[in-house]
C-alpha positions as CSV (number, residue, x, y, z in Angstrom):
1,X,-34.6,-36.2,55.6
2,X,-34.7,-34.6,52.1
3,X,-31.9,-31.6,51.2
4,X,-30.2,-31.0,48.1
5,X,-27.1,-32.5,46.7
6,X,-26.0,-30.0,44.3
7,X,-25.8,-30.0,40.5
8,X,-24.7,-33.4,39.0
9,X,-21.5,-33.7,37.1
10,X,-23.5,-33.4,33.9
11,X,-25.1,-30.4,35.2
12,X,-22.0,-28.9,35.9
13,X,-20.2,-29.6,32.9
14,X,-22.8,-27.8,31.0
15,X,-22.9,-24.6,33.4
16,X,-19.2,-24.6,33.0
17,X,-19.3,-24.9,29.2
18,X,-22.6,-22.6,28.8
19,X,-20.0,-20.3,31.2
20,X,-17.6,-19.8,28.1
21,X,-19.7,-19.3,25.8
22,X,-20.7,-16.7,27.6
23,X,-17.5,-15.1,27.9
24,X,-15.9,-15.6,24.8
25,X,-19.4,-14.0,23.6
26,X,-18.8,-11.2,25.3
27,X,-14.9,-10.5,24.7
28,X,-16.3,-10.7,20.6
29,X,-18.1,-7.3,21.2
30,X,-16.3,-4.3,22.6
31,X,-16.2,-3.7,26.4
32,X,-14.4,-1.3,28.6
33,X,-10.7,-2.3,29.9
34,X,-8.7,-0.1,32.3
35,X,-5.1,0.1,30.7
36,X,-2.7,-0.4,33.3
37,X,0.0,-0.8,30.8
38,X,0.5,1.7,28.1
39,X,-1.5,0.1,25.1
40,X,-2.0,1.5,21.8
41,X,-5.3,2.9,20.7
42,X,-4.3,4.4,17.4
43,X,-1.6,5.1,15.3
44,X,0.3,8.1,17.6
45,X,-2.1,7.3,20.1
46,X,-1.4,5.7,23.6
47,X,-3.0,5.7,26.6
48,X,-1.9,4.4,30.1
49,X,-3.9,4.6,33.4
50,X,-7.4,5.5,32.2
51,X,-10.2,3.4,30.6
52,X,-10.1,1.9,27.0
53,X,-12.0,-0.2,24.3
54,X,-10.9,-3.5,23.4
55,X,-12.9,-6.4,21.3
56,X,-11.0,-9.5,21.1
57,X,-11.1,-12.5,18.0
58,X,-10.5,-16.1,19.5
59,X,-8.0,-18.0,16.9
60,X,-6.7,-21.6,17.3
61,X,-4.6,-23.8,15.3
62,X,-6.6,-26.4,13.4
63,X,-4.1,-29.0,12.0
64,X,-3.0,-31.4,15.0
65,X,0.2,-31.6,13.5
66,X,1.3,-28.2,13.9
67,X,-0.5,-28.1,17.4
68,X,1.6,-30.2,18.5
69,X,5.3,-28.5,17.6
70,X,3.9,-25.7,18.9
71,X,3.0,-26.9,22.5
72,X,6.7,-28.9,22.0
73,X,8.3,-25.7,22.4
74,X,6.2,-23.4,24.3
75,X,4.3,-21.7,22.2
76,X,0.5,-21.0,22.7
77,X,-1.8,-23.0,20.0
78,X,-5.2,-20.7,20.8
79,X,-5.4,-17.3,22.2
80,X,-6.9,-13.6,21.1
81,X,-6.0,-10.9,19.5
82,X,-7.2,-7.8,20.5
83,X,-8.1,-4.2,18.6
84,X,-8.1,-1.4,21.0
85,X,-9.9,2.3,20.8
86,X,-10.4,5.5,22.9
87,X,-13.1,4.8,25.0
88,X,-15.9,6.8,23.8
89,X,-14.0,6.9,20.3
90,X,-17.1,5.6,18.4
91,X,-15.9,6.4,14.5
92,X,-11.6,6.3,15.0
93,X,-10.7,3.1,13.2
94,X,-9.2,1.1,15.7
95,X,-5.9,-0.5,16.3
96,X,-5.1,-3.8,16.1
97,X,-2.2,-6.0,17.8
């Protein structure tokens, strides 16, 4: 009897990594967000409960030294930070956080 297994572990691995890249690709560029907290979009500008823009940068921490402290006391060593506009907004500058 012949049926398939699945994917094999290194299969998955690189679906799973080829699956990030995909994502962080695609927070890089901007894409629609609905704001359900009251986020910034410009300097006296803020919008809550509608659609928004955001585009996101990925940072990390690159010496392991400092990595380290930081995870010691709780503090993040990658995230994003995020610039936010009107949706639809196409020449306001945007704000960033």
């Amino acid at each position: 009897m012949k049926f398939n297994c699945g994917l094999t572990p290194e299969e998955k691995a690189k679906r799973k990594e080829q699956a990030r890249i995909w994502r962080e690709n695609g927070l890089k560029d901007w894409h629609i967000k609905f704001a359900w907290w009251p986020t910034r979009v410009a300097a006296f500008d803020c919008r809550w409960l509608e659609y928004i823009e955001r585009k996101g940068t990925h940072w990390h921490v690159e010496n392991f030294d400092t990595m380290l402290a930081m995870i010691a006391i709780g503090v993040p060593s990658s995230g994003w930070t995020w610039e936010y506009r009107a949706l639809g907004c196409r020449t306001s500058m945007p704000y960033k956080i």
